[in-house]
Every structure is written in structure tokens, then in C-alpha cells.
C-alpha atoms as a printed R data frame, in Angstrom:
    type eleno elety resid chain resno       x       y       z
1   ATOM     1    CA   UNK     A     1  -1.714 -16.495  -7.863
2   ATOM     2    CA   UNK     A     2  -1.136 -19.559  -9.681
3   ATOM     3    CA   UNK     A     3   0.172 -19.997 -13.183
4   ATOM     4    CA   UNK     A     4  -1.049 -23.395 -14.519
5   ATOM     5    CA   UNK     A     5   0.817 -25.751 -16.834
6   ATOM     6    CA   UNK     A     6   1.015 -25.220 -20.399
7   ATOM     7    CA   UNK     A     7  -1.604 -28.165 -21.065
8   ATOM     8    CA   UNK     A     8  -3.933 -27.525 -18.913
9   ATOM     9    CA   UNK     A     9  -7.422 -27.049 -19.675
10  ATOM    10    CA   UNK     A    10 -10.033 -25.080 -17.384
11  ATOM    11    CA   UNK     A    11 -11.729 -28.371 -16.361
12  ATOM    12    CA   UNK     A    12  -8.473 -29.307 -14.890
13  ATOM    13    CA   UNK     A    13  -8.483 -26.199 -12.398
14  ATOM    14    CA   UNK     A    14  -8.391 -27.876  -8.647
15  ATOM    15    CA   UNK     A    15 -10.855 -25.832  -6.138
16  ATOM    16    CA   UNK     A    16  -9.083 -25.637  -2.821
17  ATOM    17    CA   UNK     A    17 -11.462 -25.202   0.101
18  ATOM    18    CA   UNK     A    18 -12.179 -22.066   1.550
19  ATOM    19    CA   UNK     A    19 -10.980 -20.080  -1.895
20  ATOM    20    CA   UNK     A    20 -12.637 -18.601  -5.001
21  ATOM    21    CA   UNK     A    21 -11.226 -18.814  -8.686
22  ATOM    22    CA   UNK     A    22 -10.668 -16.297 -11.097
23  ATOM    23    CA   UNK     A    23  -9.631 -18.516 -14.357
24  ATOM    24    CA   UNK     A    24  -8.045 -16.959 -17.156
25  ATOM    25    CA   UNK     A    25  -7.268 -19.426 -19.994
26  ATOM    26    CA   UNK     A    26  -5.510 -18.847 -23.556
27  ATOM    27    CA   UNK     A    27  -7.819 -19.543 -26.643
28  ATOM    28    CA   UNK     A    28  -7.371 -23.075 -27.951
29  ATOM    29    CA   UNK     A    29  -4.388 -23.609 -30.647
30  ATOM    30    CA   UNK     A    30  -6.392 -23.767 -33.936
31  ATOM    31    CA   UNK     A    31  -3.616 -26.175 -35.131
32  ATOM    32    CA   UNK     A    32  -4.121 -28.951 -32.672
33  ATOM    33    CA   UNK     A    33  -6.855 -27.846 -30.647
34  ATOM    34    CA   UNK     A    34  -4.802 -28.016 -26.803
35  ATOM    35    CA   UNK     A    35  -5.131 -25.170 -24.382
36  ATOM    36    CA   UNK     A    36  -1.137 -23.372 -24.144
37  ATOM    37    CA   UNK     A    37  -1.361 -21.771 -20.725
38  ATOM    38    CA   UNK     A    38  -3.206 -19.528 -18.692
39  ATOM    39    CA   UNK     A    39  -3.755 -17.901 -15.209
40  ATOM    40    CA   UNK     A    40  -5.797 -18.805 -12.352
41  ATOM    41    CA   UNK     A    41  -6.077 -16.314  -9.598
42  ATOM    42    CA   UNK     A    42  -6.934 -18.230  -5.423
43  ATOM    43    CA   UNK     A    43  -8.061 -15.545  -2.901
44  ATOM    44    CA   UNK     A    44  -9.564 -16.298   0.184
45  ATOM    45    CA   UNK     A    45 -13.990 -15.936  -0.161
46  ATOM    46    CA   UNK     A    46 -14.628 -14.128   3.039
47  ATOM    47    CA   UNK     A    47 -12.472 -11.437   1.150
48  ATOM    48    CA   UNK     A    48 -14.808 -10.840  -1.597
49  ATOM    49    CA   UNK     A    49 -16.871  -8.281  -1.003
50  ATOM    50    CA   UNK     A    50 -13.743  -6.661  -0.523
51  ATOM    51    CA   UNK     A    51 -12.655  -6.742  -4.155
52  ATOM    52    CA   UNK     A    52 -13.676  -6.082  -7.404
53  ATOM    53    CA   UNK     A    53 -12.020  -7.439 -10.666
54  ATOM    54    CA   UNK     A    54 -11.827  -5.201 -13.475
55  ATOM    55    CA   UNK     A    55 -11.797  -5.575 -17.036
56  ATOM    56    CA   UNK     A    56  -8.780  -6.471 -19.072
57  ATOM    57    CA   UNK     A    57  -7.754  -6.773 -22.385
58  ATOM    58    CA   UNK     A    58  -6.943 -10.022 -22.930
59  ATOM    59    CA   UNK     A    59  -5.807 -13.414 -20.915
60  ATOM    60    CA   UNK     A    60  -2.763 -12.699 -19.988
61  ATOM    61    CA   UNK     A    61  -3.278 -10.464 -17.099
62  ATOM    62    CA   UNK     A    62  -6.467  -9.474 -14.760
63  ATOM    63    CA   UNK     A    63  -7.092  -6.108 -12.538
64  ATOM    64    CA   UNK     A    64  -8.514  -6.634  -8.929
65  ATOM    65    CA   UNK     A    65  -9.192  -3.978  -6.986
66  ATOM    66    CA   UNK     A    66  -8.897  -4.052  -3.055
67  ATOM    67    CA   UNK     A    67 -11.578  -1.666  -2.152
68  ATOM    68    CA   UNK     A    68 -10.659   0.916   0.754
69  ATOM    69    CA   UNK     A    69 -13.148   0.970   2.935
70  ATOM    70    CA   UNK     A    70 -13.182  -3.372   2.975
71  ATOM    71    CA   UNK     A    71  -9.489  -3.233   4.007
72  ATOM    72    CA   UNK     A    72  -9.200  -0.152   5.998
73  ATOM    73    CA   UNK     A    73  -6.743   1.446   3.479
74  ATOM    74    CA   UNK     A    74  -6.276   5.222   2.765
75  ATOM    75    CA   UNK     A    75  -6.918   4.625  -1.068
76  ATOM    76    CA   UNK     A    76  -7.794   1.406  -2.951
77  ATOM    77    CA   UNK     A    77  -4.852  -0.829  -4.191
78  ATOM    78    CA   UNK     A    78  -5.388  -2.188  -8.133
79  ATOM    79    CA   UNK     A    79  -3.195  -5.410  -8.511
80  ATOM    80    CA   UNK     A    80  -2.151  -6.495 -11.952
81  ATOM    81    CA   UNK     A    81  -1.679 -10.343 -11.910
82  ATOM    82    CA   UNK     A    82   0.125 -11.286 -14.923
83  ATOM    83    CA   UNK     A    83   1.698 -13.854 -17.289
84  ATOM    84    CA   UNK     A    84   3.226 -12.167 -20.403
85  ATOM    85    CA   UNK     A    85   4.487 -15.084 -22.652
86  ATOM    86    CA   UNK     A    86   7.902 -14.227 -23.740
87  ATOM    87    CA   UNK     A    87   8.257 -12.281 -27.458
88  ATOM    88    CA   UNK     A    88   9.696 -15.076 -28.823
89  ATOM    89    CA   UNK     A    89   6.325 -17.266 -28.598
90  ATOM    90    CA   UNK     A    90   4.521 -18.037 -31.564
91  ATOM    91    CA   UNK     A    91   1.456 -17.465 -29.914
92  ATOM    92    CA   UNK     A    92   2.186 -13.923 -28.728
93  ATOM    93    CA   UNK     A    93   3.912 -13.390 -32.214
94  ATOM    94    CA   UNK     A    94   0.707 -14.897 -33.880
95  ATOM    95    CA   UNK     A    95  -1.987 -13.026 -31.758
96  ATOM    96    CA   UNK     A    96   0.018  -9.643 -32.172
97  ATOM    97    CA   UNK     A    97  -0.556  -8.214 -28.768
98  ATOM    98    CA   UNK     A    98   1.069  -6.020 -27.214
99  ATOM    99    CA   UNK     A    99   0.178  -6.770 -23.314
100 ATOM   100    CA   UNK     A   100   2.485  -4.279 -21.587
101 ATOM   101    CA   UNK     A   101   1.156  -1.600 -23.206
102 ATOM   102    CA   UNK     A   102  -2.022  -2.616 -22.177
103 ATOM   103    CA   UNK     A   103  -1.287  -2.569 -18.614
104 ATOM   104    CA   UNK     A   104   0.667   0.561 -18.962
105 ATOM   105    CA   UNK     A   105  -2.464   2.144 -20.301
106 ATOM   106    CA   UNK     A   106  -4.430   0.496 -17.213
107 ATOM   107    CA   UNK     A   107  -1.520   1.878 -15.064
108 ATOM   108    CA   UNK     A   108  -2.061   5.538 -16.003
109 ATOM   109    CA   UNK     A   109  -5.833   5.161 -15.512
110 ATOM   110    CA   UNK     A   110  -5.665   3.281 -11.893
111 ATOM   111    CA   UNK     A   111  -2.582   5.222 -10.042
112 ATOM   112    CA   UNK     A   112  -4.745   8.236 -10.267
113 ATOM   113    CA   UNK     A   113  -7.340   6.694  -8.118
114 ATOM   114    CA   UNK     A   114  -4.891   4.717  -5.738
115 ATOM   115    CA   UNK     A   115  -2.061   3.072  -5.550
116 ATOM   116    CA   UNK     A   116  -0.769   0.572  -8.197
117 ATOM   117    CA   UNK     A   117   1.188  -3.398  -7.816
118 ATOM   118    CA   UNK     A   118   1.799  -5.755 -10.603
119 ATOM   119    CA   UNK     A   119   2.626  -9.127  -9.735
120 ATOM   120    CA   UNK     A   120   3.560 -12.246 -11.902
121 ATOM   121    CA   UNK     A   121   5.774 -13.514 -14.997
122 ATOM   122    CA   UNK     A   122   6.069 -10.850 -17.011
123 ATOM   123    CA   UNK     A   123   9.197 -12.543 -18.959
124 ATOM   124    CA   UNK     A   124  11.412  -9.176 -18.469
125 ATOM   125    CA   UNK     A   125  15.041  -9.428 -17.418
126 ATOM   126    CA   UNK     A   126  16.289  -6.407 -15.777
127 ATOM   127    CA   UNK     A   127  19.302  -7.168 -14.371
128 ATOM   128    CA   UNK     A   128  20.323  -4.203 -11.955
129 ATOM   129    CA   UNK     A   129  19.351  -1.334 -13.886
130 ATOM   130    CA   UNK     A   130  17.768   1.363 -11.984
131 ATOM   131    CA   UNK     A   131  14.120   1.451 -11.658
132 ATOM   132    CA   UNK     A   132  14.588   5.282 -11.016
133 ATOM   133    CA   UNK     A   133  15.721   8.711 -11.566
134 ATOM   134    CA   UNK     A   134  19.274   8.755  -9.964
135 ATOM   135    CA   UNK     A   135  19.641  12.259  -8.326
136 ATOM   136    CA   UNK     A   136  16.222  13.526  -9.647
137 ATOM   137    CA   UNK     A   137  15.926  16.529  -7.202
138 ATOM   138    CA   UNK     A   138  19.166  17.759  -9.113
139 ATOM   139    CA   UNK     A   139  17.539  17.912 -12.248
140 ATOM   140    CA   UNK     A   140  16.243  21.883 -12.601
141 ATOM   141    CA   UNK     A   141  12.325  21.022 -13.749
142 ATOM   142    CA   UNK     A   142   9.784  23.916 -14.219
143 ATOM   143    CA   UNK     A   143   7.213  21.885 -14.317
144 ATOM   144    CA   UNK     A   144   5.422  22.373 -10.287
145 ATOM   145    CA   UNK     A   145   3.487  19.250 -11.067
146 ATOM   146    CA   UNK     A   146   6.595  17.335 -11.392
147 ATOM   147    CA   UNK     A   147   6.917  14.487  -8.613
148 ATOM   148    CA   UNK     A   148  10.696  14.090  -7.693
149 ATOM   149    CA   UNK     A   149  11.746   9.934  -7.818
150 ATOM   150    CA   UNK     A   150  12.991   9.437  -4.391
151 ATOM   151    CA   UNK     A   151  16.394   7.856  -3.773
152 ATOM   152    CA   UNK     A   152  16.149   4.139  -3.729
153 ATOM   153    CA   UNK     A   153  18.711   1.843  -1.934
154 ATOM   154    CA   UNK     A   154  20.575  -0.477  -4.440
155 ATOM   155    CA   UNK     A   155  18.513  -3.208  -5.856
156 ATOM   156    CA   UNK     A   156  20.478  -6.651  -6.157
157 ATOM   157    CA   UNK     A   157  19.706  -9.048  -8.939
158 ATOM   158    CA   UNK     A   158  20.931 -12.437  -9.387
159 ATOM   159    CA   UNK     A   159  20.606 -12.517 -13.106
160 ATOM   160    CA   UNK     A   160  23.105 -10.078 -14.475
161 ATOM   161    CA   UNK     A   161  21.070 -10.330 -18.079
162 ATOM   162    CA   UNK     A   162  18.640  -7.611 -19.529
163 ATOM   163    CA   UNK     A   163  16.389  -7.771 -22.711
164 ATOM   164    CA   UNK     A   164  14.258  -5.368 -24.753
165 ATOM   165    CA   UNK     A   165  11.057  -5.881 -22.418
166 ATOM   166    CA   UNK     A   166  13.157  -5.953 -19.305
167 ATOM   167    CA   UNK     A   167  13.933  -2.413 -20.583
168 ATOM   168    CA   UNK     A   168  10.385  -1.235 -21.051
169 ATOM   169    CA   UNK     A   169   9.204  -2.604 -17.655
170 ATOM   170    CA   UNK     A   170  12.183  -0.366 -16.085
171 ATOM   171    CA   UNK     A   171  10.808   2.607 -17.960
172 ATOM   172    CA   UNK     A   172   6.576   2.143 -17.013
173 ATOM   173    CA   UNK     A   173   8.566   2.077 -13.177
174 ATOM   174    CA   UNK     A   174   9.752   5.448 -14.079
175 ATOM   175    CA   UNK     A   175   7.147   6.651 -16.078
176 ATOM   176    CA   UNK     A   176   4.823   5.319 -13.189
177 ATOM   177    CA   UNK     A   177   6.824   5.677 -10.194
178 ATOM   178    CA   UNK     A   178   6.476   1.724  -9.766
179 ATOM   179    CA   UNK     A   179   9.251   0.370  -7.945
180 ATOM   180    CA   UNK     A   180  10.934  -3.149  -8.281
181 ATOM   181    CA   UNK     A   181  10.507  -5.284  -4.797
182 ATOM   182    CA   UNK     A   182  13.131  -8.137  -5.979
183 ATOM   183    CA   UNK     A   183  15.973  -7.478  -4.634
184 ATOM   184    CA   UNK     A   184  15.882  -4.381  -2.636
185 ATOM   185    CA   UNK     A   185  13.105  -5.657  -0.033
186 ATOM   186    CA   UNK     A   186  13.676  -7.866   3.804
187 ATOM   187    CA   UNK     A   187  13.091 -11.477   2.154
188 ATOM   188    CA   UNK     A   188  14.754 -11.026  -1.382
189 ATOM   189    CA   UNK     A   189  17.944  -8.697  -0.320
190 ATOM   190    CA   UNK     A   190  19.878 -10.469  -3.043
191 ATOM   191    CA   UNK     A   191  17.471 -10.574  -6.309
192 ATOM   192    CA   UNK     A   192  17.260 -14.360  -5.955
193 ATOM   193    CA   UNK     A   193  16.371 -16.092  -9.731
194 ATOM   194    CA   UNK     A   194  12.592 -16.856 -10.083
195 ATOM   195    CA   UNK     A   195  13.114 -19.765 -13.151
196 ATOM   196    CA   UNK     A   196  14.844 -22.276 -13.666
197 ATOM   197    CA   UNK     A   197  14.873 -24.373 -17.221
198 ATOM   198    CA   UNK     A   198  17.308 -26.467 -19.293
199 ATOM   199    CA   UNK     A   199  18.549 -22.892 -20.844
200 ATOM   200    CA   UNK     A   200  19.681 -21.746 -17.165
201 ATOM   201    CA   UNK     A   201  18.505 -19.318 -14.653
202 ATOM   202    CA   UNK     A   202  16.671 -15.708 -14.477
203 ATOM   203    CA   UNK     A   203  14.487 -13.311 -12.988
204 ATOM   204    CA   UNK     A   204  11.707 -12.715 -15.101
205 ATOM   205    CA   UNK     A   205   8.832 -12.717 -11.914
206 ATOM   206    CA   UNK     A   206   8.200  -9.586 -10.421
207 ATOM   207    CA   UNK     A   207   5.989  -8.032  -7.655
208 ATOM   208    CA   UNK     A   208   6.370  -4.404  -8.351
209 ATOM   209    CA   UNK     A   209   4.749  -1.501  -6.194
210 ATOM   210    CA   UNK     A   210   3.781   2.247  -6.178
211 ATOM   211    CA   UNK     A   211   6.812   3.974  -4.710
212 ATOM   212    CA   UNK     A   212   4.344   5.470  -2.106
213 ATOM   213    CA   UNK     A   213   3.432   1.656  -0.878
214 ATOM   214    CA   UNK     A   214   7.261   0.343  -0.030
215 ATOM   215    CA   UNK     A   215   6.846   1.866   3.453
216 ATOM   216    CA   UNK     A   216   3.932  -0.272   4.275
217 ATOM   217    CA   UNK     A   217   5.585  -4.017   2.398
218 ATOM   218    CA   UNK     A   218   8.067  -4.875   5.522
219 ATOM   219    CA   UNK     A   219   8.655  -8.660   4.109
220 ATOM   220    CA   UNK     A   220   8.733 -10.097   0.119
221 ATOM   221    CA   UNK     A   221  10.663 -13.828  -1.031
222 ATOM   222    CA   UNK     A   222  10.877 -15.704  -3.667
223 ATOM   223    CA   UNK     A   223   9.489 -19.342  -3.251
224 ATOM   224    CA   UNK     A   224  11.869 -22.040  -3.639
């Protein structure tokens, strides 16, 4: 996945041989008529009769599915590719969206079908905070439908900052059993930041995965 600059407009989408395009672009500002960001997801064409892109809610995020029997999985894997612009945007104050829940909604509906990843920007900081239930097969639950949060090894995190959506992404990995890769995972063992700008450094991109996938995900980095 590729998230395009601020500016750009569909037309200025490269094609890059041997790939397909998804292209998801923000409406045009009304004010000055420019586009203000987008996404644009690459994948390989031989691949795609092996997936099938699912509907979505609005342009910052898209569903593909990566069907079971294409891939020789045990159950089909729904990837959320994102780009949540932070809260403090005029344009997501403006529009009045509220994309997580979206994809939390989408989350419920896909993990009962297979198994779930989200991928991308999602503007979150989440410091170290646990992605978990600490101890959960402690807890006395009557419920026999209740699915016990395995332990999970410490996850490291570069940026020691959290904010309110950072908090709400830890609780849909709860909620969801999702499960953070940054940090924890061969690659990323020390939560390296994923942004850079004049107002310093964070982690605010994410590839987050079904508990019940981490076995089979033996290698995640961040790009430089």
C-alpha cells in the first residue's frame, strides 16, 4: 500500500508494471477545489482472482479479501488498508466521520468468517499500553463462550506518547482479539517510529493481526 501526497490528484497515480490499482481519493476541497489525500492500494495482477475488495464506507480505508481456496489458507484473511486523518483535521472535523467505528463495525462482521489485519496510518499513538487482557485466565468468567486473551510477550514502542484514538485502537484489539505487530514481532523488536515531521517523531502506522495469525507472521519492519 501506498499513501499518496496530500496534492495529488487520481490522474497523477503512476501504474507500475506487472500491478493493479485500487485508488481511493478524498472528495475535492469545495474551498479551493485541490484533492487533500488519499490511498492507492499496488498488488501484484496474477493475484487477482485471488481477492475480492469489499465495500467500505468511505475513502479512508478499503476491505480486500484473500480468498481461501486462491491462497491455500484454512479461512480467508480480510485486510483493512487504511489512512485515518488525524482528529485534529478540518476535513475529518468537517465531514464528521467517524472511520474507526466503521472498521470496528466491519471487524465484528469479518472475524466471524476468518481472520482479521488492518494495516496503514491510522494516526493512533499507543505508546506501550497493552493490547490485551493481562492474566485473563485469572479472571472467574461464566460466560463458556468467553475466549481467554493469551499472554503476549512485551510490546516495545519507541514513542512513549498515547492519545484518545491510540486508546480506542487498544480497546477494538481487545474487544477483537487484534494484536499489535510493532514492536513485539522479528523485524520491529523495538517499536521503531513510523513518522517523522517538523513536530518530532511517532508511531501512528500499524499492521495489526488476529491473535490466531501471529504464529504464521515470522518477519514485520518498518521501512526507513
Amino acid at each position: 500500500m501506498y499513501l499518496y501526497p496530500r496534492l495529488c490528484s487520481p490522474e497523477d497515480i503512476p501504474d507500475i508494471d506487472d500491478f493493479s490499482k485500487i485508488v481511493l481519493c478524498r472528495p475535492r476541497w469545495k474551498a479551493n477545489n485541490r484533492y487533500y489525500g488519499g490511498l492507492v492500494l499496488y498488488y501484484k495482477t496474477i493475484v487477482t482472482r485471488g481477492l475480492r475488495f469489499l465495500k467500505h464506507a468511505n475513502s479512508d480505508y478499503i476491505w480486500v479479501e484473500l480468498q481461501k481456496d486462491f491462497f491455500g489458507l484454512d479461512a480467508p484473511i480480510y485486510i483493512c488498508f487504511a489512512y485515518i486523518p488525524p482528529e485534529s483535521s478540518p476535513f475529518y472535523k468537517v465531514r464528521g466521520e467517524d472511520t474507526l467505528s466503521f472498521i470496528e463495525s466491519d471487524i465484528m462482521h469479518y472475524s466471524s468468517q476468518g481472520q482479521v489485519m488492518i494495516i496503514g496510518d491510522l494516526n493512533a499513538r499507543t505508546s506501550n499500553k497493552k493490547d490485551f487482557i493481562p492474566q485473563d485466565s485469572e479472571i472467574d468468567v461464566s460466560d463458556s463462550l468467553y475466549v481467554i486473551d493469551r499472554e503476549m510477550i512485551t510490546r516495545y514502542n519507541e514513542d512513549n506518547k498515547t492519545c484518545p484514538r491510540g486508546d480506542r485502537v487498544l480497546d477494538l484489539c481487545i474487544s477483537s482479539h487484534l494484536r499489535l505487530l510493532n514492536g513485539r514481532t522479528a523485524g520491529d523488536s523495538l517499536g521503531r517510529f513510523t513518522c517523522h515531521n517538523v513536530m518530532g517523531s511517532s508511531v501512528i502506522d500499524y499492521c495489526i493481526a488476529s491473535e490466531a495469525l501471529l504464529h504464521k507472521i515470522a518477519f514485520f519492519s518498518v521501512g526507513v
